[in-house]
N, C-alpha and C positions, 0 to 999 in steps of 0.2 A: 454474359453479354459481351460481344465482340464491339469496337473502332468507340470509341467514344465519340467520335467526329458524325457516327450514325445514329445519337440518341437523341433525339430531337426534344423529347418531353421533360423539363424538368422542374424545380422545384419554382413556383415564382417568386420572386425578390422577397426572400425573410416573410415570407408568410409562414406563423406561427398555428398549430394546430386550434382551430378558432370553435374551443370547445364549452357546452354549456353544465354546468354541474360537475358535479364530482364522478355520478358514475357514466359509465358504457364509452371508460376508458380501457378497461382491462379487457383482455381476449380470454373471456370465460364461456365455458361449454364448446369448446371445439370438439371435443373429442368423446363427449355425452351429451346428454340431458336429466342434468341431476336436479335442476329444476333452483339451482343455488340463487343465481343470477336473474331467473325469471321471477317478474313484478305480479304480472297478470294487466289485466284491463285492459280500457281500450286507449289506446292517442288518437284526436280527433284534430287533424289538420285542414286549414280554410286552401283548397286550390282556389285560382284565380282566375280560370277559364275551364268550360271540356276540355276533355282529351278528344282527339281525333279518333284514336282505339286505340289499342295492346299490343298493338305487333310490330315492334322494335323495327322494321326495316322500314314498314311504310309512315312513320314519324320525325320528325326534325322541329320541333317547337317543345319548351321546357313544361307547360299545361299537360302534357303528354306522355315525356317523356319521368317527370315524377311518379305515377305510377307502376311504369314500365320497367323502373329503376328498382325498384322492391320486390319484382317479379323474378327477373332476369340479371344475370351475371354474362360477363363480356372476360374474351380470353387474356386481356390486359383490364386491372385496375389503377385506380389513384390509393394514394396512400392518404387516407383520412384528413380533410383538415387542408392540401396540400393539391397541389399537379405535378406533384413526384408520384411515377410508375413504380408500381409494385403487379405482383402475381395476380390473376384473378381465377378463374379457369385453367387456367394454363401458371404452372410452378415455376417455369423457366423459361425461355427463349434464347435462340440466337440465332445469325445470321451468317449467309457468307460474304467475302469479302465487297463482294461486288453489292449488297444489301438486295438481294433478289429471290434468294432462299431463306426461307424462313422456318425455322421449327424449332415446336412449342412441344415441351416436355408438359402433359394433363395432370391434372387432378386424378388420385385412384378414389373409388367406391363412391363418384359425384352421383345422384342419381336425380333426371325430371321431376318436376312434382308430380307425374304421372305413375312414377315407379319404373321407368323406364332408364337404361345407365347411360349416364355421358361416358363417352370415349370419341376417342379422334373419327371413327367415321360419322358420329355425328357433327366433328366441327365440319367437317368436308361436306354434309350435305349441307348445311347450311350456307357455304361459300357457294359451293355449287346450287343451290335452289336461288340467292342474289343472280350467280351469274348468267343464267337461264333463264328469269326469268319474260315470261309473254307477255304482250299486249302495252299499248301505251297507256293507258290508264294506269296500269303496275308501274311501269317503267317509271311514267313519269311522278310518281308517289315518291319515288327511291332517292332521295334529292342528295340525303349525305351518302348512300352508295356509289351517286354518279360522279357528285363530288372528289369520293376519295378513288374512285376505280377505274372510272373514265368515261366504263357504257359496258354494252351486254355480247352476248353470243351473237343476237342478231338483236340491234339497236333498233325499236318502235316509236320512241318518244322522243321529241323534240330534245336539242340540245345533248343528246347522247356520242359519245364520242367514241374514239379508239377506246377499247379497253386495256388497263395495265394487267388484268388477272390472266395466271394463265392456265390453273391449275393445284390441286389439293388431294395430297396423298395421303391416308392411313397408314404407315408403317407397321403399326402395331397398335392397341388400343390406349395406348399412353402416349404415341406420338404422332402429331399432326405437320407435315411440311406444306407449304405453304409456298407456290412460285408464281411471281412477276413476271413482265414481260422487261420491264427498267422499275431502276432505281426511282424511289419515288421518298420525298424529306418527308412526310405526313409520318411515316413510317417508324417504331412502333406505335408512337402516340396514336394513333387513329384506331388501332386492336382496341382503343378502349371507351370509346362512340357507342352511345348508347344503341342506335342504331347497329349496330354491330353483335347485339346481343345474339348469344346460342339459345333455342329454343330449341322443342323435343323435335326431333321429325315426327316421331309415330306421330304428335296430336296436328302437325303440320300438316301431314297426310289425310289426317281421319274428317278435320274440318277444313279442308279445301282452302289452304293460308291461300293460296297465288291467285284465287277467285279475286276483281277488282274490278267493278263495273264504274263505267261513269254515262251519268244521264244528264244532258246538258251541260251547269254546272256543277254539278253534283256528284261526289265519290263516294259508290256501295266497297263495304269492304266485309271481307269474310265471318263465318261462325269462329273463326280460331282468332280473329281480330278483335270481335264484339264481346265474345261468349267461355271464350275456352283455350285466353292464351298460356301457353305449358312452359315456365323455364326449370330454372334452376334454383332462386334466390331466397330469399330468407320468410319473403311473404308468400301467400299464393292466392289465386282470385276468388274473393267469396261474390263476387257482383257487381254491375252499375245498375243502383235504383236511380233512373234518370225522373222520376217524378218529387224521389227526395232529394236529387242532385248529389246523392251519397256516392262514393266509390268506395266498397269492402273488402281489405288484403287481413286474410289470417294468417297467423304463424303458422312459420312450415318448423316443424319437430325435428326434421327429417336435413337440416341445413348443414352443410359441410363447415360455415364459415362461423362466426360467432351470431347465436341466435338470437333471435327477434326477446328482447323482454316483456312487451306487453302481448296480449291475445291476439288482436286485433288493432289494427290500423283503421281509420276511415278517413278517408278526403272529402271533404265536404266544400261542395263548387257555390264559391259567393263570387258571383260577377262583380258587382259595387265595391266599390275599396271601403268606403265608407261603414256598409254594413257589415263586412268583414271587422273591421275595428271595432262594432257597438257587440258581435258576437264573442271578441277574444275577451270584450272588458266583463262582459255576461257571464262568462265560465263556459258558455256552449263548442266553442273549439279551445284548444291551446296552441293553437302555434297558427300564424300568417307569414305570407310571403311578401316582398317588397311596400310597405308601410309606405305614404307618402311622408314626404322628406320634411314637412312641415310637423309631424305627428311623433316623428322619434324622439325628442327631448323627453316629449308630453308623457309617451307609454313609458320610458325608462322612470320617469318620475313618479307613474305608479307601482312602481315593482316588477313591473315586466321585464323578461331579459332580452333586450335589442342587441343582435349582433352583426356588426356591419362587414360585411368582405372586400376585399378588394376590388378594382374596379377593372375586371380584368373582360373588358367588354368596350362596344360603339355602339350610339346610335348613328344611326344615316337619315340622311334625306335622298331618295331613290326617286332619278329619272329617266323615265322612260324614254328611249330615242325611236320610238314608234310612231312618235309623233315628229311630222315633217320638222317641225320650228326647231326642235330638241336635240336636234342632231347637230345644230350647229354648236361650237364650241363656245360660241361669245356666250351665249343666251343661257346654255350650263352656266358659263365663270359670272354672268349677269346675276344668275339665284345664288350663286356662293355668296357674292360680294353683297346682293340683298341683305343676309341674315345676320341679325346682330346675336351673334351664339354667345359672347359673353353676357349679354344680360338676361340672357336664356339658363345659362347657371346659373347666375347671382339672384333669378328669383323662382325658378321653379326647380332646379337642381339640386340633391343633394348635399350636404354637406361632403367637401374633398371633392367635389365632379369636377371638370375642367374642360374647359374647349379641347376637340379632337382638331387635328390637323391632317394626321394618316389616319387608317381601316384601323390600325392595330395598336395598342397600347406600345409606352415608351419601353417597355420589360421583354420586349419580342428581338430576336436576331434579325437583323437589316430594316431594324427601324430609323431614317433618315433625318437626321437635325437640323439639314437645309431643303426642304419643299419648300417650291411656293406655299405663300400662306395665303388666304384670304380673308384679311381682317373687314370690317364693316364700314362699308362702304359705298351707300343709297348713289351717290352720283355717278360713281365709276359702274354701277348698276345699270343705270338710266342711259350711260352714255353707251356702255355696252350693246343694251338693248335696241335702240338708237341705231346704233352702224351695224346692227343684224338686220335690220328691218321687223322686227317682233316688238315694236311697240303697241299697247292693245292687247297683247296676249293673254288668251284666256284658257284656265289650267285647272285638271280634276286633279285636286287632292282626295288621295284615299288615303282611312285612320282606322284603326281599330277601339270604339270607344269603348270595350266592354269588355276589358283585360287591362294589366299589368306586367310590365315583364320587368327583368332586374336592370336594364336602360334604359326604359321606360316607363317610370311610373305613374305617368299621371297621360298618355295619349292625349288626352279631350284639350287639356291646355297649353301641351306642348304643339297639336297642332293649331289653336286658333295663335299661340303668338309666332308663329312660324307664317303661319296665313296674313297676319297681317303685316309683317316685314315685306312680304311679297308685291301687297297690295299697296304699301307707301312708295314700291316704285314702279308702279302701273302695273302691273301682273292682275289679272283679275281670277279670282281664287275660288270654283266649286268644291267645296269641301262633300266630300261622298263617306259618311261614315259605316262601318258594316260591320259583322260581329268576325272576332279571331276565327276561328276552325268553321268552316261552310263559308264563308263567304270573305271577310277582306285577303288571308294568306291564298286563295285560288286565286281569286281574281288580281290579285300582284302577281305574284309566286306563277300562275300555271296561264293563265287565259291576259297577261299585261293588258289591262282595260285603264287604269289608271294614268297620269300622265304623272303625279308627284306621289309617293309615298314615306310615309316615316317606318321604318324597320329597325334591326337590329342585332347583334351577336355577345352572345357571350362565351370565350375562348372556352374548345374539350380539353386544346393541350398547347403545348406553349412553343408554336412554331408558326411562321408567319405564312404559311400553305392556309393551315387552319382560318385564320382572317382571308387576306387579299386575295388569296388563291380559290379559296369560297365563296367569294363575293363574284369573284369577274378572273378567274380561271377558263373559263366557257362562257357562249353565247345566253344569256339567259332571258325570260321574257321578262320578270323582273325590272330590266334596267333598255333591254331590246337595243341589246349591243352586239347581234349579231354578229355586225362586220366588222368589227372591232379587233380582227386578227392578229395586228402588231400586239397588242395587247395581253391576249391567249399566248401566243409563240414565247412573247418574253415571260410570262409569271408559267408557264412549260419549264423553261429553260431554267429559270431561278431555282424550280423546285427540284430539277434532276441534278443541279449542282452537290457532288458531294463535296466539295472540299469547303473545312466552315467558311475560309477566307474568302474563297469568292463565294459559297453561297450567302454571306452578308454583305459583299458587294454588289452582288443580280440582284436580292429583294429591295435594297438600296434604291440601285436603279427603277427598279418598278415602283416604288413609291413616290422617287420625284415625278416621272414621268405620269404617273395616276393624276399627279396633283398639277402638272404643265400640260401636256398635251394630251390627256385622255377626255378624264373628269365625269366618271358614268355617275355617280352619288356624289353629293355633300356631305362631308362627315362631321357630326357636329358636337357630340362628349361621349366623355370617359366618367360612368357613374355610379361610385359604391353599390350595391345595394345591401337590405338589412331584411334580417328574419329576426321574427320574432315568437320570442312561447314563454310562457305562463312562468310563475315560479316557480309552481310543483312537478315542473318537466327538468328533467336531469339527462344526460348523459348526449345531449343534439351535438354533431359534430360540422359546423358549418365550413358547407364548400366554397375557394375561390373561382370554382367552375359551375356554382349554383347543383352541386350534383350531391344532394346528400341522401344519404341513406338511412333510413329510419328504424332499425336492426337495434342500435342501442340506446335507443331512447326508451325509458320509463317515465312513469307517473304515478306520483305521490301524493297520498292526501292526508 
């Protein structure tokens, strides 16, 4: 790999490989299946919401992308444990000087789960099937493609921009190059976005991936999305029984990388946090995701292994400037100075969480030490409120009560004391609650019906494009900051900076400036989160980027 000054992703601050048990350390069976290493059985893991579907381009939420992650491999991985870059699909990389050429030295003998062989014109249809593709309903699905790329051949959905892609060559079946239009910081980190996954073409073809209907508000998505997504990874799809709420990935035999130890995987979708906890203590699953913060002492006390990650994440409080009142900036700095975010930690927060100040944890290049801050402060609230003329305001809160995410773990209570800081300085507060996938991420995310939302991010890779740049990069309905141009132009600008010194002097500037004269969200902490599984599970390799992969876990009885 060429400039050091071009490698954006790398390890975050002395994160230790955050490993559980002794085994599915060692890289066994790469090169068989002697069956040494394999356990059998099944691992029964509690997800915490649906998945959307299976098909890695049209997903952006971690509900989702957990089982797309066991399916599929991306031409950039993480190295276990870590957001240091390593090989994935692709052995090698590099670039030219200019960071605009890009080619990736493949995997030989990788084959689909279909029996079909990876090679480089399969990465190319896949770049080329994103950059093509039709219709806005598609389009606007693609949130981390438009995110990292810009926009399409011919841009359909809202918020689609210049495109940066320009092009993707097969040289030979072992090499892929890969051309820009500019330099872009995301770069190589972003190769490794789940989102970004290589799937088969043939099965791409056979079930119609680019089919994507939307009926009011409502998104159909294809048989290769629901039924028959094809990658490459370690598991492969045995089915969603949506009556048992089961998702079933068998081992794939057939895996290039080190294999799957147990038979069979199943994710089993418990909405309620609660009864997720009464099933791990039952024996009926072994592992949960984000544990409320009050309960981890408790489970560790019973023998459970809680493993807590880094907190390499935000949440936000997201407002919409669709709304007339909203647009003004007193009435934004009015909701800041509302919220009393420290006592928001100190009692429904994780242990380690902390008030957020920027989008982006303090570990990120051009994160800034002098923003304004906004500590809590009900009068300078009122008085704000006051010389905007928005006294009386009255504001739909939209929450997702019926998920968990790793900076979010408890919605329901995070939004009533958020609600009620609002309403101690006359804000009047319709809370609209609605389920994750189908209904509260469209209707923030694609149709901005809401006026206040709580959302949130957990970093793929450790460059501050990835946060701010994905937040409020673009126009989004989201935040309906359309005209918010100065804004786009600068966090542009920051991100095309190659040189480190000023690019951590532009994202600098764009964080003061976010938090002085923009202010599209409240950002409100920074908060560990923790997985947890069983005793007799060995080998879980827990991610700082919530991305693990379930390949070398076993189960023991």
């Amino acid at each position: 790999m060429q400039a050091r000054r071009l490698k954006t992703a790398v390890a975050i601050a002395a994160v230790a490989a955050l490993a559980v048990g002794a085994a599915g350390c060692a890289e066994s069976e790469r090169d068989g299946d002697s069956g040494e290493a394999k356990t059998g059985g099944t691992f029964i893991f509690a997800g915490a919401g649906d998945p959307k579907n299976f098909d890695p381009i049209f997903n952006d939420d971690g509900e989702s992308f957990r089982p797309v992650r066991q399916m599929f491999d991306t031409l950039v991985s993480h190295k276990p444990g870590t957001a240091e870059l390593q090989g994935g699909l692709a052995e090698s990389w590099e670039h030219d000087p200019d960071g605009k050429v890009w080619t990736f030295k493949l995997r030989q003998g990788v084959k689909f789960h279909d029996g079909t062989p990876f090679n480089a014109a399969a990465v190319c249809f896949n770049f080329d099937r994103w950059y093509n593709m039709k219709g806005a309903a598609a389009q606007s699905q693609m949130i981390y493609y438009m995110d990292t790329f810009g926009g399409f051949a011919k841009n359909e959905a809202e918020g689609a921009g210049e495109s940066i892609y320009n092009k993707c060559e097969a040289k030979d079946d072992g090499t892929a190059v890969l051309t820009l239009n500019r330099y872009k910081g995301a770069f190589p980190g972003a190769f490794a976005l789940t989102s970004l996954s290589i799937a088969s073409p043939e099965a791409l073809k056979k079930y119609d991936a680019n089919t994507v209907t939307q009926n009011g508000d409502s998104f159909s998505y294809s048989a290769f999305a629901n039924e028959h997504p094809v990658g490459t990874g370690p598991f492969t799809f045995g089915g969603w029984d949506k009556a048992k709420n089961e998702i079933t990935l068998n081992r794939n035999p057939d895996y290039f990388g080190e294999k799957a130890k147990v038979d069979k995987m199943i994710i089993k979708i418990i909405k309620d946090e609660s009864t997720r906890k009464q099933e791990l203590r039952a024996g009926t699953v072994q592992g949960i995701d984000f544990p409320a913060p009050a309960d981890r002492k408790a489970l560790e006390g019973e023998g459970f292994q809680v493993v807590n990650r880094p907190a390499f994440n935000i949440l936000y409080l997201g407002i919409n400037q669709k709304n007339p009142k909203l647009k003004d900036l007193r009435v934004r700095q009015a909701i800041a100075y509302a919220l009393n975010r420290q006592q928001l930690v100190q009692t429904k927060g994780p242990g380690g969480a902390k008030v957020a100040d920027e989008f982006m944890p303090d570990t990120v290049l051009g994160y800034a030490p002098d923003v304004q801050k906004y500590e809590y402060n009900p009068d300078e609230a009122k008085r704000l409120l006051k010389e905007a003329g928005a006294e009386g305001l009255t504001l739909n809160f939209y929450y997702p009560p019926d998920v968990t995410r790793p900076y979010m773990p408890n919605p329901q209570e995070i939004f009533t004391v958020l609600a009620n800081d609002l309403q101690a300085v006359g804000i009047k507060v319709n809370g609209v609650p609605r389920p994750w996938n189908g209904g509260f991420k469209d209707d923030v995310q694609q149709f901005g019906k809401h006026d206040l939302h709580i959302l949130g991010w957990t970093g793929d890779y450790n460059d501050p494009g990835n946060f701010v740049g994905t937040f409020f990069g673009r126009g989004k309905a989201e935040f309906g900051d359309q005209a918010m141009t100065e804004m786009f132009e600068a966090i542009t600008k920051a991100d095309a900076t190659v040189d480190e010194a000023g690019k951590k002097a532009a994202w600098e500037q764009v964080n003061k400036d976010i938090a002085a004269k923009w202010l599209p969200a409240v950002p409100v902490w920074h908060a560990p989160p923790a997985i947890v599984v069983t005793k007799d599970v060995k080998g879980l390799v827990a991610s700082p980027l919530t991305d693990e992969r379930f390949n070398t876990v076993s189960v023991t009885k």
